[in-house]
C-alpha positions in Angstrom: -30.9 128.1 231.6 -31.8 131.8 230.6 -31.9 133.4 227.2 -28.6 135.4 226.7 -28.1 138.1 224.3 -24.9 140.2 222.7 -26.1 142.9 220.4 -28.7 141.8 218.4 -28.3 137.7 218.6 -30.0 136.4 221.3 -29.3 132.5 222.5 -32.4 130.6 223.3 -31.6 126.9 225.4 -32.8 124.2 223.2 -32.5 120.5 224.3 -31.4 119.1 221.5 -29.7 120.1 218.0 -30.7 119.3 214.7 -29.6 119.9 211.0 -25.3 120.1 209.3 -22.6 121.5 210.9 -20.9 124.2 210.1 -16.5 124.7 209.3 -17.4 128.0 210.9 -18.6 129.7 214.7 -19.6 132.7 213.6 -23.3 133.2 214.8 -23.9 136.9 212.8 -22.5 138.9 210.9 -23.3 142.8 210.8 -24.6 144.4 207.7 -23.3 147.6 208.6 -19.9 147.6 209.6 -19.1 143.8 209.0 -18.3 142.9 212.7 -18.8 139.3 214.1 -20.6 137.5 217.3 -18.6 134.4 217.3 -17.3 131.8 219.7 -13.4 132.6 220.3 -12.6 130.4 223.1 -14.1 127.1 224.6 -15.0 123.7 222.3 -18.1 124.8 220.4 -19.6 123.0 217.2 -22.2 125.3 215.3 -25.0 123.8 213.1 -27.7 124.9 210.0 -31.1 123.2 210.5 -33.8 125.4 208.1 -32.1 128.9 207.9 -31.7 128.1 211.9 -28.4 128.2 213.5 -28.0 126.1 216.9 -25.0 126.7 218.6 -23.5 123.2 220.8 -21.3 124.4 223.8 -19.6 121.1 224.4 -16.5 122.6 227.2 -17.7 124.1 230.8 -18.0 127.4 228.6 -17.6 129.5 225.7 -16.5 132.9 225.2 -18.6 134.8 222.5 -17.4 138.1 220.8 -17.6 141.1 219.3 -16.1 144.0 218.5 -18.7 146.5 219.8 -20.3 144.7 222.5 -18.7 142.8 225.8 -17.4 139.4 225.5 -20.1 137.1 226.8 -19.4 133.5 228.4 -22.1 130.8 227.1 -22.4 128.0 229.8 -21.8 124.3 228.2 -25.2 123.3 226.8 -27.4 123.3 223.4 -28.8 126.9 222.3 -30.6 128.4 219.5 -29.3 131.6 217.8 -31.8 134.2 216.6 -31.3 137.5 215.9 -33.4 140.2 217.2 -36.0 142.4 215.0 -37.7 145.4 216.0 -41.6 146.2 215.1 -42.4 149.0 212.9 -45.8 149.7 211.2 -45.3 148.3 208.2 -43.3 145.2 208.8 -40.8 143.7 210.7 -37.2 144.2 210.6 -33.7 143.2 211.3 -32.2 145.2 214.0 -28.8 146.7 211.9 -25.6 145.9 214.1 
C-alpha cells in the first residue's frame, strides 16, 4: 500500500496498531478555521499510542473528509496518521490547514 494524503495528514501503512482507542475518528483538526479530516463512512476504529494516532480500516474501505479538500477512500488496512510540516530556517513547522 502507498502513503495517501488529504490536506496536511498524510496516512503511512503500518502493520500493526498499538496504544488506546479513541470514542472519536477525527484524525486533525485545523487551527485556522476549525475544519476536520475524519472518517465519515466505512467501520474504522482510531487509536493514541505516544502522541501517535493509527487509524484501523476494518470494512473494504473508508471515506475520509473534509471540508476544503476531496473526500478520500482509505483501503481496509492499518495506517499511521501524521501530519505534514514544512522546513523553514529556523525550525520546523506545522503546515496551518
Amino acid at each position: 500500500m502507498q502513503p495517501i494524503r488529504q490536506g496536511d495528514v498524510i496516512l503511512l501503512p503500518v502493520q500493526q496498531i498499538d496504544g488506546q482507542k479513541l470514542p472519536h475518528l477525527t484524525l486533525a483538526e485545523g487551527e485556522v478555521t476549525g475544519h476536520k479530516h475524519c472518517i465519515i463512512d466505512g467501520q474504522a476504529e482510531l487509536y493514541e499510542q505516544d502522541g501517535t494516532l493509527y487509524l484501523s480500516v476494518l470494512s473494504s474501505e473508508a471515506l475520509l473528509v473534509h471540508e476544503e479538500h476531496k473526500s478520500i477512500v482509505i483501503p481496509q488496512g492499518t495506517w499511521m496518521v501524521r501530519i505534514q510540516r514544512e522546513y523553514e530556517p529556523e525550525s520546523w513547522r506545522y503546515v496551518t490547514d
